[in-house]
C-alpha positions as CSV (number, residue, x, y, z in Angstrom):
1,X,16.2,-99.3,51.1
2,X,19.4,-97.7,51.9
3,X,20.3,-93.8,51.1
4,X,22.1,-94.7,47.4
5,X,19.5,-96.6,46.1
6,X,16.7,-94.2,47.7
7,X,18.7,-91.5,45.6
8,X,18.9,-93.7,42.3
9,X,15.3,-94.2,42.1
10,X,14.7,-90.5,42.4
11,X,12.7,-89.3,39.1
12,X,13.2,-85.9,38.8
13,X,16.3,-85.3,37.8
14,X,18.3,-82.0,36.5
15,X,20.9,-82.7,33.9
16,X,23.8,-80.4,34.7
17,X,27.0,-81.8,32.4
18,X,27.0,-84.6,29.9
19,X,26.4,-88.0,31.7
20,X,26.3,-85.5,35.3
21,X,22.4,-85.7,37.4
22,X,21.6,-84.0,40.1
23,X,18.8,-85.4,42.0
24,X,16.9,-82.9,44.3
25,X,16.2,-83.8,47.9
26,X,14.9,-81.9,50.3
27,X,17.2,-82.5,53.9
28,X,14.5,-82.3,57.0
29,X,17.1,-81.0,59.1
30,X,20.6,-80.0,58.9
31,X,22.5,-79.2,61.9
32,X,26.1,-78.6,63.1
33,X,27.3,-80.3,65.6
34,X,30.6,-79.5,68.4
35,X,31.4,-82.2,70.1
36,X,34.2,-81.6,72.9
37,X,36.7,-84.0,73.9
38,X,36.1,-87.1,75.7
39,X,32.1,-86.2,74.8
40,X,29.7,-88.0,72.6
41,X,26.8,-88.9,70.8
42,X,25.2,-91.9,71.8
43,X,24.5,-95.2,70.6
44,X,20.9,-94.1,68.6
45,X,18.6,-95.8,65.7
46,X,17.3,-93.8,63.0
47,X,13.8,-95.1,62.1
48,X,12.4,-92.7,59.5
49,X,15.2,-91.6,58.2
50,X,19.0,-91.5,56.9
51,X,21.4,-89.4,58.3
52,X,25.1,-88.6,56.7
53,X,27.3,-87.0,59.1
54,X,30.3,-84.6,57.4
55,X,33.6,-84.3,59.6
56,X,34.4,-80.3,59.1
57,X,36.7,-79.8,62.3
58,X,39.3,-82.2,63.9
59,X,39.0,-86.3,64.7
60,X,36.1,-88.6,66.0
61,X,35.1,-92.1,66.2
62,X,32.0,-92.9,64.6
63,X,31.0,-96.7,64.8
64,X,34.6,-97.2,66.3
65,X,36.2,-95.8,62.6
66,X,38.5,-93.0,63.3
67,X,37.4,-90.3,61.2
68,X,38.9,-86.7,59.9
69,X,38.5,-83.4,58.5
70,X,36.4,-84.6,55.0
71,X,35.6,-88.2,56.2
72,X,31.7,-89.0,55.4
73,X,29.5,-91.5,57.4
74,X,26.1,-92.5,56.5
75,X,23.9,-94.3,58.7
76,X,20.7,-95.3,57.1
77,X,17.0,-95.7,57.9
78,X,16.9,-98.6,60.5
79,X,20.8,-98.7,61.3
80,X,22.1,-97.0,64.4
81,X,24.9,-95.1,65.2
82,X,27.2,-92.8,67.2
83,X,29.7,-90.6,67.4
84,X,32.7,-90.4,70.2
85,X,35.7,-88.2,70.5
86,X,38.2,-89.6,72.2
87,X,41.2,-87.1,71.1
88,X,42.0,-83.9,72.5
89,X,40.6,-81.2,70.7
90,X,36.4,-80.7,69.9
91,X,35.0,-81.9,66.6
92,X,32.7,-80.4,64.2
93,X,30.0,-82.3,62.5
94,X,27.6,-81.4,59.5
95,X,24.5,-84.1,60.4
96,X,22.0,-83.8,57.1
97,X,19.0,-86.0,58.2
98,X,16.8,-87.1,54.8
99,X,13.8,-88.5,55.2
100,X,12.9,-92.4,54.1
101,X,10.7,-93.7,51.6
């Protein structure tokens, strides 16, 4: 099961707005990550759980996609990915890792 349908079949749920849920997850880890240029994260597999990376800082390729200041990646349970920067200034990455069903 990928990360949005883990999320829809969440049960408890906090109504905050007419027709607006907020599911409650608890993250097992959240990390920042600096990656300078011409450095990477390799090729890995996540097997227990789903990992979205947020780009906070500058330009990097993850899976090949060029990504910016905003851009969102999520690699779920059993996919692999990784993360290259192949421009000139370092990147900044939020990695929230959730645990699988």
């Amino acid at each position: 099961m990928n990360l949005i349908e883990q999320l829809r079949e969440i049960r408890e749920k906090e109504k905050i707005e007419e027709g607006v849920w907020k599911a409650i997850v608890n993250a097992k880890e959240i990390s920042v990550l600096t990656i300078e240029p011409g450095g990477e994260i390799p090729l890995h597999k996540h097997v227990n759980d789903h990992e979205i990376y947020i780009v906070l800082k500058g330009m990097v390729r993850i899976d090949g996609i060029a990504c910016t200041e905003g851009n969102i990646r999520i690699c779920n349970c059993g996919e692999s990915h990784r993360a290259v920067n192949t421009f000139n200034t370092e990147v900044i990455i939020l990695a929230i890792k959730i645990d699988a069903e």
